[in-house]
C-alpha positions in Angstrom: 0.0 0.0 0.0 1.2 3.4 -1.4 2.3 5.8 1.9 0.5 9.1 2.3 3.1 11.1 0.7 3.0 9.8 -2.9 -0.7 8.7 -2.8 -2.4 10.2 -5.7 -6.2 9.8 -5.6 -8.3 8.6 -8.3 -9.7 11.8 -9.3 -6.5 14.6 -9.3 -6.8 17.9 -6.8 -7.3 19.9 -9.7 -9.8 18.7 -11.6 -13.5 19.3 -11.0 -16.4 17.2 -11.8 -20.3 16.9 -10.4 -20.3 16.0 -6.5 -22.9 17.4 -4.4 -25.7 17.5 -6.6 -29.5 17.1 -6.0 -29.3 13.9 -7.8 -26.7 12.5 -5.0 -28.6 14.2 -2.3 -32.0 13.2 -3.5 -30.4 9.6 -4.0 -28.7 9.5 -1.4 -31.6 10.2 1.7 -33.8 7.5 -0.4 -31.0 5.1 0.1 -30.4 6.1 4.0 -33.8 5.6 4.5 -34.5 1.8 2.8 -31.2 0.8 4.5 -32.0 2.3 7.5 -35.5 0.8 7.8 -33.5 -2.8 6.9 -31.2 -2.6 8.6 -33.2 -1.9 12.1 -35.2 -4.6 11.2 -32.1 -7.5 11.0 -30.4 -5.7 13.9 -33.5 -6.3 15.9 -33.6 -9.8 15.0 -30.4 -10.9 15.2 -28.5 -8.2 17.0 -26.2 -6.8 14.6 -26.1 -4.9 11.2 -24.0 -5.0 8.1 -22.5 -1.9 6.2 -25.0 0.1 3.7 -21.6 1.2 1.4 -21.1 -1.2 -0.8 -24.5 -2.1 -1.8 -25.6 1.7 -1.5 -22.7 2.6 -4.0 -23.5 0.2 -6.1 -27.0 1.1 -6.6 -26.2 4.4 -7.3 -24.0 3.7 -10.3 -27.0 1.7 -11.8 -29.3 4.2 -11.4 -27.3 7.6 -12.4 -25.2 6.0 -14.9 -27.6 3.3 -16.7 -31.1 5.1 -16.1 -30.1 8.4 -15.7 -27.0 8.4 -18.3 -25.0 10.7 -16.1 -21.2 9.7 -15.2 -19.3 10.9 -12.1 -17.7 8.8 -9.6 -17.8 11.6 -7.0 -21.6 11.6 -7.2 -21.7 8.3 -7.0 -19.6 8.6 -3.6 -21.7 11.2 -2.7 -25.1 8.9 -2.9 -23.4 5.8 -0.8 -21.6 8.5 1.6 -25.2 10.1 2.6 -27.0 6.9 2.1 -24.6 4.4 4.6 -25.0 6.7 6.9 -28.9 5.4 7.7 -27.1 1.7 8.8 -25.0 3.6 11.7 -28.1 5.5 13.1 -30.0 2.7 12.8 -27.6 0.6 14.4 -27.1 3.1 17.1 -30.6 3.6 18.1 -31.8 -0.5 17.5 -28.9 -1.1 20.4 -30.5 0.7 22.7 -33.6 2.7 22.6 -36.1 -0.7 22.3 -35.0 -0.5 25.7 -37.3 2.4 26.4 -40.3 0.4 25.1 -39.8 -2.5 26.7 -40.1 -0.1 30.0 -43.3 1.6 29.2 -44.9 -1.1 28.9 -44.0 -2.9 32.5 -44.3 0.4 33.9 -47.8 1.6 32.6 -46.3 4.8 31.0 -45.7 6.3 27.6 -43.5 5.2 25.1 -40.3 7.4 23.9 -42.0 9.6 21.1 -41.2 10.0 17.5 -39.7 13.4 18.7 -37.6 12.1 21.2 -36.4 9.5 19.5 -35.7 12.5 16.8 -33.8 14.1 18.7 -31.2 11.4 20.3 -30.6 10.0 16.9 -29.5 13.3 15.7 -27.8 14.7 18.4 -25.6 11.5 18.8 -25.2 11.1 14.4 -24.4 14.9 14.6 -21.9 14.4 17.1 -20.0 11.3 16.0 -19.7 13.1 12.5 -18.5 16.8 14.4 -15.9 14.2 16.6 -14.5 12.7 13.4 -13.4 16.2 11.5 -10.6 16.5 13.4 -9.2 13.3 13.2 -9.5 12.8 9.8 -6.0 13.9 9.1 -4.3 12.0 11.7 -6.2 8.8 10.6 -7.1 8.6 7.3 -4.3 11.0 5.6 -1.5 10.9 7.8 -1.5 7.1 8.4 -2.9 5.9 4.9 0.1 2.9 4.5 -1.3 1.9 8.1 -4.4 1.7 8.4 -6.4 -0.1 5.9 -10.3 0.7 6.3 -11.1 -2.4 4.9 -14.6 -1.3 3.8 -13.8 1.7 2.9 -11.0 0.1 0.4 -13.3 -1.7 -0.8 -16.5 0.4 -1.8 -13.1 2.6 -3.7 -12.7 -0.4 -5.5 -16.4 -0.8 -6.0 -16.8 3.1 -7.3 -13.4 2.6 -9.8 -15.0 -0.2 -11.7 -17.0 2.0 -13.0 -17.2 0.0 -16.6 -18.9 -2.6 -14.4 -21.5 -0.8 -12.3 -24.5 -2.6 -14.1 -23.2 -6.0 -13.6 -22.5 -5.4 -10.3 -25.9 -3.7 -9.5 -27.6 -6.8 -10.6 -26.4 -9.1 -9.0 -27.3 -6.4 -5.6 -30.7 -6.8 -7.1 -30.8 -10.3 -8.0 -30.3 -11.2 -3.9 -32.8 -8.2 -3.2 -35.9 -10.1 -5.3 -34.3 -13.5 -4.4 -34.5 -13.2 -0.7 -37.7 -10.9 -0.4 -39.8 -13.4 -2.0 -38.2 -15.9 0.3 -39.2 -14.1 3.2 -42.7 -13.6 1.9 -42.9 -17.4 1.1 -42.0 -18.4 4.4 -42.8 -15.4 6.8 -45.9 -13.7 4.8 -47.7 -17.1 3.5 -46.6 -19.0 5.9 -45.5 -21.9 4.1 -42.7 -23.8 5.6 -41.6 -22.5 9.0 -38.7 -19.8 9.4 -37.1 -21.8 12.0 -35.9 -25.1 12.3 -35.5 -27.2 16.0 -34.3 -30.5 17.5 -34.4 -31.1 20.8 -31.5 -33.6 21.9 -33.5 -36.3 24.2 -30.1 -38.5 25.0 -28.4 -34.9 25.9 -31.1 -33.3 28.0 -30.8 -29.8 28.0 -29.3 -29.2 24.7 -30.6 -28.7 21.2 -29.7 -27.3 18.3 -31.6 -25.6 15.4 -31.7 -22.5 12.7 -33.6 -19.8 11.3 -33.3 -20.7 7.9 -33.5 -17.1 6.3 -31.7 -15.2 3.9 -30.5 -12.7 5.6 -28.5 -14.5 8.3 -26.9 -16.5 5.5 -25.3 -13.4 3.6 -24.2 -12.1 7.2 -22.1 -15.1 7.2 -20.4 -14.5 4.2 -20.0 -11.1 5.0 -18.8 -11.6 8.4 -16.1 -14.5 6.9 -15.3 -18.2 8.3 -13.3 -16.6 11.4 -15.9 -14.4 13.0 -19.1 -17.3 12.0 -16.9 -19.6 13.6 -16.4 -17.5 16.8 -20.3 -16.9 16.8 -20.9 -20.3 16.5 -18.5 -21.7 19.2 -20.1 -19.4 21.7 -23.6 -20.8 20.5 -22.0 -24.4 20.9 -20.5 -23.3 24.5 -24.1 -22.7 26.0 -25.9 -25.1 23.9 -24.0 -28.4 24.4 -21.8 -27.6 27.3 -23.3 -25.5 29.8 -26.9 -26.1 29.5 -26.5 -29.7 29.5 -24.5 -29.3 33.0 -27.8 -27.6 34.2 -29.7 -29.9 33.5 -27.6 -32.7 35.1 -27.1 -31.2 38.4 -29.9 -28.8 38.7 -32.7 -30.9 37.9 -34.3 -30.6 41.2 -33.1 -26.7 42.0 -35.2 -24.0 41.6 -32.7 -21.4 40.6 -33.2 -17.3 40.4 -34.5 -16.2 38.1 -36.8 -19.3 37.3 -39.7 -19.9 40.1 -39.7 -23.5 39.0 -37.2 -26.3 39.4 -35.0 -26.9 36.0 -36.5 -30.3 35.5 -39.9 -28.8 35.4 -38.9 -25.9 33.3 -37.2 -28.2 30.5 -40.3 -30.3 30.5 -42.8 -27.3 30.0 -40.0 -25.5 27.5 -37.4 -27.3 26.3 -34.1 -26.3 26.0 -34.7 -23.0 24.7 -36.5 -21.6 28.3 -33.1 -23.1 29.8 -31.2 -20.7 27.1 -34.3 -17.6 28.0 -33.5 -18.4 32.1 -30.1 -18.3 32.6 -27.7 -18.7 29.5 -28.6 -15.6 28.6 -27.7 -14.0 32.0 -24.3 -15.8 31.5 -24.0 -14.4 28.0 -24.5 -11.0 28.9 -21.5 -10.7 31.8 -19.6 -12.2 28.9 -20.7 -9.8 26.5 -20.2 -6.9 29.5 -16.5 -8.3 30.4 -15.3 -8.6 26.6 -16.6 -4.9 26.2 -14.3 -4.2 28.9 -11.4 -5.9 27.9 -11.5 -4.8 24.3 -11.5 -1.0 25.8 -8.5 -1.5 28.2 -6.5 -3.1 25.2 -7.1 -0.2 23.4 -6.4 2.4 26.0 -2.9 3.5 24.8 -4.5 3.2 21.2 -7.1 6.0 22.5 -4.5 8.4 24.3 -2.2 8.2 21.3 -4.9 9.0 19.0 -6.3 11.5 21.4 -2.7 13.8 21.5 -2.5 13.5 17.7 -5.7 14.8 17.2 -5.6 17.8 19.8 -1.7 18.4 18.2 -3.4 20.0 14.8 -7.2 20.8 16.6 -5.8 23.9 16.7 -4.5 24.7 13.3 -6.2 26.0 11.1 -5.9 24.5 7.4 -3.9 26.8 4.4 -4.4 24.6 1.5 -6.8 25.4 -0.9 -6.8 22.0 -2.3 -9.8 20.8 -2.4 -9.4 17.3 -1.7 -7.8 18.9 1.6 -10.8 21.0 3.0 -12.6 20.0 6.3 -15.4 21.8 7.8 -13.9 24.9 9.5 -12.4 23.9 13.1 -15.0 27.1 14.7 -18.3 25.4 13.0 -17.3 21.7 14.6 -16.5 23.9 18.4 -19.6 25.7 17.7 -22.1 22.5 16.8 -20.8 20.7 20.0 -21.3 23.0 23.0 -25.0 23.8 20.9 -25.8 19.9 21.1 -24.4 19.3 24.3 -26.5 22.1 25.6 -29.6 21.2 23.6 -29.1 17.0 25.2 -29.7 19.6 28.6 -32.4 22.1 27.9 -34.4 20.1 25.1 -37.6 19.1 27.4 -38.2 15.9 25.3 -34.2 14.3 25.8 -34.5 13.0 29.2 -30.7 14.1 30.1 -29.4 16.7 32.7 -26.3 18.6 32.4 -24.2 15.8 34.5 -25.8 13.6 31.6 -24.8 16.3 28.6 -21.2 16.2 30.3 -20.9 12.6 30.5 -21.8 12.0 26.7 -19.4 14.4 25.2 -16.3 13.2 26.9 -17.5 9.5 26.5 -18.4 10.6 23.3 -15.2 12.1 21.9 -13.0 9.2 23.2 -15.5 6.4 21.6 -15.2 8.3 18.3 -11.8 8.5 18.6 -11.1 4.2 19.3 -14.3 3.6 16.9 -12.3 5.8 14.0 -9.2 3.9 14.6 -10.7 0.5 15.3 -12.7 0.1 11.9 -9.3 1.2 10.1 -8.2 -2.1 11.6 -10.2 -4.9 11.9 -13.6 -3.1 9.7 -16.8 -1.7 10.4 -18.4 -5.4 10.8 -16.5 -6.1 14.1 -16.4 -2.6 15.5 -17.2 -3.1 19.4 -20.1 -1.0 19.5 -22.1 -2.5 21.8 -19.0 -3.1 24.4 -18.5 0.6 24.1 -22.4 1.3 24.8 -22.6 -1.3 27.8 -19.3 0.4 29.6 -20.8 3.6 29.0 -24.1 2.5 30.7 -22.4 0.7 33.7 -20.6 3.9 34.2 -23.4 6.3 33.5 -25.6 4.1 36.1 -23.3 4.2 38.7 -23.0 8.1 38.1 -26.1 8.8 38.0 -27.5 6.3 40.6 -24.8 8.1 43.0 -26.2 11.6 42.2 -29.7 10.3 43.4 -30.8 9.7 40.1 -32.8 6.7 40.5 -35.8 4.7 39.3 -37.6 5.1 36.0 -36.2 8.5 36.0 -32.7 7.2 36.6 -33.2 4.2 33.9 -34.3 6.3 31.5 -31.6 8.9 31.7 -28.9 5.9 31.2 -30.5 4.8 28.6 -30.4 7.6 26.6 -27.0 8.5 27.5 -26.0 4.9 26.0 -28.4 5.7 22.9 -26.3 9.1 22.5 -22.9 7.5 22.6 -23.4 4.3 21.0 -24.6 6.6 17.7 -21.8 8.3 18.4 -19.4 5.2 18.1 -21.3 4.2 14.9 -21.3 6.9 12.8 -17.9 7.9 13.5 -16.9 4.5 12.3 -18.8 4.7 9.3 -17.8 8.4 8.3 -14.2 6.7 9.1 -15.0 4.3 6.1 -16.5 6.8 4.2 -13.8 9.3 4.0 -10.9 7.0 3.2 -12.9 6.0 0.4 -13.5 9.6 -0.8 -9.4 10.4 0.0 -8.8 7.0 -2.2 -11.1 8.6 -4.6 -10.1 12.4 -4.8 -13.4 13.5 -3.4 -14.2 16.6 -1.3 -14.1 15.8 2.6 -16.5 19.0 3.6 -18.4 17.7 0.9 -18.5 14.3 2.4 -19.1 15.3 5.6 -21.9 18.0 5.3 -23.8 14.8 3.1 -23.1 12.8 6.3 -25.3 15.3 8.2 -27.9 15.4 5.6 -28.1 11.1 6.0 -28.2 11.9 9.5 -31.2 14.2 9.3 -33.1 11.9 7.0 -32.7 8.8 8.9 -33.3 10.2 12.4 -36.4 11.6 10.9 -37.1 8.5 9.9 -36.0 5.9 12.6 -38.7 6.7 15.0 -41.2 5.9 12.5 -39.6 2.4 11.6 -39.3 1.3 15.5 -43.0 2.6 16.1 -43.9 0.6 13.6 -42.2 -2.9 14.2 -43.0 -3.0 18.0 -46.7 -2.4 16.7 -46.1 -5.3 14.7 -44.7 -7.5 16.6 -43.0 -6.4 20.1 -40.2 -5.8 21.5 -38.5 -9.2 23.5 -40.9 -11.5 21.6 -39.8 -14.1 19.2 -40.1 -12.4 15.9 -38.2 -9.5 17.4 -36.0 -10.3 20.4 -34.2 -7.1 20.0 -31.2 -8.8 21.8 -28.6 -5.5 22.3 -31.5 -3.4 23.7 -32.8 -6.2 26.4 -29.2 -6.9 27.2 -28.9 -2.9 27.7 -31.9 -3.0 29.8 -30.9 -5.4 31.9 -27.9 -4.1 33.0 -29.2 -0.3 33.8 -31.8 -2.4 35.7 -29.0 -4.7 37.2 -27.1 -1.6 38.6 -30.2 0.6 39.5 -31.9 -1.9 41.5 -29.6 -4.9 42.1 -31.4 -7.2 40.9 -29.8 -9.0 38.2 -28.5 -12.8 38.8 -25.4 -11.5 39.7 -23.7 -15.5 39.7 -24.6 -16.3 36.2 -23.2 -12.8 34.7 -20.0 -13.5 37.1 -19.9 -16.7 35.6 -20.2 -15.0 32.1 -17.2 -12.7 32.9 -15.0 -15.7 34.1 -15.3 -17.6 30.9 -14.5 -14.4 29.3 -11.6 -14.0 30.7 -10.7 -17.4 30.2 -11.6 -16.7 26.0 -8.8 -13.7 26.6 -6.0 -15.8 27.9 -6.8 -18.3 25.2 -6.3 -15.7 23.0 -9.7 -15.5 21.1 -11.1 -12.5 20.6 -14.2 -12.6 23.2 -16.8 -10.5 21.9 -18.1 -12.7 18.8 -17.6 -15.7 20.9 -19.8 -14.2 23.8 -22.4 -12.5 21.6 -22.9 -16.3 20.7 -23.1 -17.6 23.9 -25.6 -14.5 24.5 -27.7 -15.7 21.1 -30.2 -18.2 20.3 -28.1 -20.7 18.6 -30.5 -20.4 15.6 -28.9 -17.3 14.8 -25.0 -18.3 14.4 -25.6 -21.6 12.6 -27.3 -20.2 9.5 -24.2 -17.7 10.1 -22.1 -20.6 9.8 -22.8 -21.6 6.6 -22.4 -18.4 5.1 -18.7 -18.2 6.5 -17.9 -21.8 5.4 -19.3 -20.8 1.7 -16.9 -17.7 2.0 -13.9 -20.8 3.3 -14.7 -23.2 0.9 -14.1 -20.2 -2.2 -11.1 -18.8 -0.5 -9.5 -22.9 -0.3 -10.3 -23.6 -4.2 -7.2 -25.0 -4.9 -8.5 -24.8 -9.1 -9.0 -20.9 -9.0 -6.3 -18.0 -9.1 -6.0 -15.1 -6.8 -8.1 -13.3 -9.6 -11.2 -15.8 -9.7 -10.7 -15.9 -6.0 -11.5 -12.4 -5.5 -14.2 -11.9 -8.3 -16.4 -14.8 -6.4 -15.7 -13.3 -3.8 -16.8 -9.5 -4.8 -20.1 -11.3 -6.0 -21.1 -13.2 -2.8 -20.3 -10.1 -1.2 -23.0 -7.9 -3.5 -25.1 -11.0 -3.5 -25.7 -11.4 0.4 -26.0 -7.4 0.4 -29.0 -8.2 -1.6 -30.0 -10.9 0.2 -29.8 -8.8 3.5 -31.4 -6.1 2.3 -34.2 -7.8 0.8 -35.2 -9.8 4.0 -34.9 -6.2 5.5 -37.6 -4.6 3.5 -40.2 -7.3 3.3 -40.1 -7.7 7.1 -40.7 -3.6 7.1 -43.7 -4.8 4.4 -45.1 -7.5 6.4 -44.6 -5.2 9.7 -47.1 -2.7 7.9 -49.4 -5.3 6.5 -49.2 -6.3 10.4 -50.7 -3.1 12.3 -52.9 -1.6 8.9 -56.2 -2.3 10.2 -59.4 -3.1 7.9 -62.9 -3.7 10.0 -61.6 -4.5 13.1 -58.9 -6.9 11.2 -55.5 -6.0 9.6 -54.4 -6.5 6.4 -52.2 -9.3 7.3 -55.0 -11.3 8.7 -57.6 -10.7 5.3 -54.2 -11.4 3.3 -53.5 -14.5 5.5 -57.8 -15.6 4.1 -57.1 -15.7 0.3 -53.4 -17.0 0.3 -52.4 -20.5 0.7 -51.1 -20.9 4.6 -49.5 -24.2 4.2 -48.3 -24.3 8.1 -51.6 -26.5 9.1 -50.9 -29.0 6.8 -47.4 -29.4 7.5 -48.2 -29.8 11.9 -45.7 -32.9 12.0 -42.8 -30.6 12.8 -40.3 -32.9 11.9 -41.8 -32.0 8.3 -41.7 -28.3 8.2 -38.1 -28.8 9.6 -37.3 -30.8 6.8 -39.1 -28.2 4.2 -37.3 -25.5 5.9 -34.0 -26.6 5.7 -34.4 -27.8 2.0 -35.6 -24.6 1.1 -31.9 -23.1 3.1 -30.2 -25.6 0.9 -31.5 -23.9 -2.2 -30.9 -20.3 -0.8 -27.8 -22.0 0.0 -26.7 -23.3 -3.6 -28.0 -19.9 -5.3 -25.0 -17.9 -3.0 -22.8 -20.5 -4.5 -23.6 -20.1 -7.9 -24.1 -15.9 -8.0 -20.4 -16.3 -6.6 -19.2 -18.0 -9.6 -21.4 -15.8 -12.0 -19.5 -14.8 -15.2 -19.1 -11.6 -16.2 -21.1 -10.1 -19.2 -18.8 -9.0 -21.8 -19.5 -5.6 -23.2 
């Protein structure tokens, strides 16, 4: 990799072409919007979220250069820089703010409203963006031959084969139509069930089973065979080993939290209320622990950052260049002491001053490892939520010392975390989306006023989508477990009231630790453990699709890395699509039509096949034939060849 001293960008300093243009910024809110809305609906399920660039860039050059006929790559960066930035809000607010409705409704009260919810999502997008400004030079200029920015790298690479645009974009689309009339097959008609189960009857206590959907599958791939495998083992830790060992010797112990004894409670539930009762308690002190961890390793990775970015906050910037201009150093001041004042005064944002305090200087520092993190390892295995729950231990333990307490107390911490975790996300993925405009020769002020305009759009536009799916479905139940926003709630409630099983999260943090000295990284293996194991075995075989490509002996580096570019805009689509026919089948949910919703007169005149197929063992086997297929078509869009022009 070039150094930063004779990097030239794609596009040269002093040439001029179309950038910020209504098209882009038209484009680009429609795209931070969809991806939003999908990618609050996966993160809800299945606790995490993949990045909006790629795809979002490469829908872009298929619309403005094939339908459109217009051709500039820095529009093009423009569209996926404003629309990407939907997946980090989302992300930020799905972690935590369920959290709040999950409250109202054991407490009687008011959920957050849209304005509320408005307002965090901006203030903490706003923020990370304002944060990043300043160490854009020290991260993405200065250390160019150092720090990679995987995705960023490769949405550059995306943009530059620009020849190739419409080839890509339909294989995006090809996953898109693929997997939403999978999900509408299985989740809208009903016909085979979404997710697979054996119990283990020689092996009380465990079982093992899959939600056999598309979007967990290209998640997988994305995520590679090493992190799957992580997810996995932490799924096979509780599912085979510890489970089973509470079955053995607890069979006749009623244990906190249950009210039953475990032998009762696996008759009346299985293996999955054993997972609901206490592996999940263990799984969150893992989760809590590796967060910790993962911020002490990078403590002198923070401070170094920290002095090199206060080194030139100072200075102001004498190039006219203009891939060189930042927004002025006085506008990002300015914006921060207005939004940290706003977090205080605005009556709605249930923050004091102590509150405002503790989210910039969280804030800023979170930015600063969540810049630098994603320039190593990616944007896919940033620490978010480790980052969020040490921010809410802390901001509990504040705030619970100050005599903030109760709901009031709860609620405070909660939107603290909402803040800050926002924070951490953007900033990562403004992080990604400026190295790929330096790669590219864009404008950064450009880049990161459209990161504000995504911001705008897709907090406008958050509040609606979580309205909507809790309407739907709920918050905690099956369909949506929301499991980063229930893990957040239960440790504000943990610390505010003491009432957490305090020897399964101990027990959590132990085998943490023990993960650490192994030498594995703990957080994928714990948000496993933490999981359903229906979640990281469809994961699973995604990652060992992605293995078995990358050990083909028979193809060169070349066909290695174009199958792998197409699984990767492939399981984009696939994770989109699922995305936006579960937003669909959320709104068909809560429309309502004489005292009916649409879902239920829909559900009249379309084939439900789920009756027929009451033998479970048979819609298991349906289920996982129908994976196989989903399975086979990843396999062959990977090896599609390319059309010849």
């Amino acid at each position: 990799m070039n150094s930063n001293k004779d990097f030239k960008p794609f596009i040269p300093a002093n040439k001029t072409m179309p950038e910020f243009t209504g098209t882009s910024i038209v484009l680009g809110v429609l795209l931070a919007i969809v991806f939003g809305g999908a990618n609050a609906y996966l993160g809800l399920r299945v606790g995490m979220t993949v990045s909006a660039s790629i795809p979002a860039a490469v829908i872009s050059m298929g619309i403005i250069r094939k339908l459109l006929r217009k051709d500039s790559i820095l529009e093009n960066n423009i569209v996926q820089t404003i629309g990407s930035a939907g997946e980090s809000v989302a992300a930020g607010a799905i972690f935590t703010l369920p959290a709040l409705f999950l409250w109202a409704k054991e407490w009687g009260t008011k959920a957050p409203s849209l304005a509320e919810i408005a307002a965090i999502a901006f203030i903490g997008g706003a923020l990370g963006i304002l944060f990043m400004v300043p160490l854009r030079k020290a991260l993405i200029v200065q250390e160019h031959g150092t720090l990679p920015y995987p995705e960023g790298q490769a949405c550059a690479e995306v943009l530059m084969a620009g020849e190739e645009g419409g080839d890509k974009a339909s294989i995006v689309f090809a996953g898109l139509g693929i997997s939403a009339a999978y999900k509408f097959i299985t989740d809208g008609l009903k016909a085979f069930p979404s997710e697979v189960h054996y119990e283990i009857p020689a092996y009380k206590g465990s079982g093992i089973g899959m939600d056999v959907l598309p979007a967990l599958l290209g998640v997988g791939y994305i995520c590679g065979p090493k992190i799957s495998s992580y997810l996995f083992c932490g799924g096979v830790l509780g599912w085979f080993v510890l489970m089973p060992l509470i079955a053995l010797f607890g069979a006749n112990i009623v244990l906190f939290p249950a009210d039953v004894t475990i032998a009762e409670l696996y008759a009346k539930g299985g293996s999955s209320a054993i997972w609901s009762s206490y592996i999940r308690y263990i799984g969150a002190g893992a989760v809590a622990c590796g967060g910790v961890l993962s911020l002490i390793k990078s403590l002198p990775l923070i401070v170094r950052t920290f002095k090199d970015a206060m080194k030139g906050f100072g200075k102001g910037d004498n190039s006219n260049e203009r891939t060189n201009q930042d927004l002025n150093i006085k506008v990002i001041i300015i914006g921060v002491i207005v939004l940290a004042v706003a977090m205080w005064l605005i009556p709605v944002i249930p923050i004091n001053l102590f509150g405002a305090f503790l989210v910039i200087v969280f804030g800023f520092f979170f930015a600063t490892v969540s810049s630098r993190m994603v320039g190593l390892v990616g944007s896919s295995n940033n620490p978010v939520s480790g980052m969020t729950i040490a921010t809410l231990l802390v901001a509990s333990i504040a705030l619970k010392a100050t005599g903030m307490i109760g709901q009031e107390g709860m609620t405070a911490a909660i939107a603290i975390g909402g803040v800050i975790c926002i924070i951490a996300a953007i900033a990562g993925d403004t992080s990604q989306d400026l190295k790929t405009g330096y790669i590219l020769g864009s404008t950064p002020k450009k880049q990161q006023i459209g990161e504000i305009i995504g911001v705008v759009a897709s907090s406008l536009a958050i509040g609606g989508v979580l309205y909507l799916l809790d309407l739907a479905w709920g918050y905690g139940e099956t369909q949506l477990p929301a499991p980063q926003a229930t893990l957040m709630k239960m440790i504000v409630e943990g610390v505010m009231g003491g009432n957490l099983p305090w020897t399964l999260v101990g027990i959590g943090a132990f085998i943490a630790i023990i993960i650490e000295i192994l030498g594995i990284p703990v957080l994928p293996v714990a948000i496993g453990l933490y999981l359903p194991i229906h979640l990281s075995t469809p994961m699973m075989v995604g990652g060992l699709i992605k293995l078995a490509i990358d050990k083909k002996k028979s193809l060169s580096e070349k066909e290695k890395k174009d199958a792998d570019e197409n699984g990767i805009l492939y399981c984009s689509g696939l994770i989109a699509g699922e995305g936006l026919v579960g937003i669909f089948l959320a709104v068909l949910a809560v429309i309502p039509f004489k005292k009916e919703t649409v879902g239920d007169v829909l559900g009249r005149f379309l084939p439900n096949l789920a009756p027929a197929l009451a033998d479970v063992n048979v819609g298991n086997v349906i289920g996982l034939a129908a994976f196989a297929l989903l399975t086979l078509s990843l396999w062959g869009f990977c090896f599609r060849k390319k059309k010849k022009r």
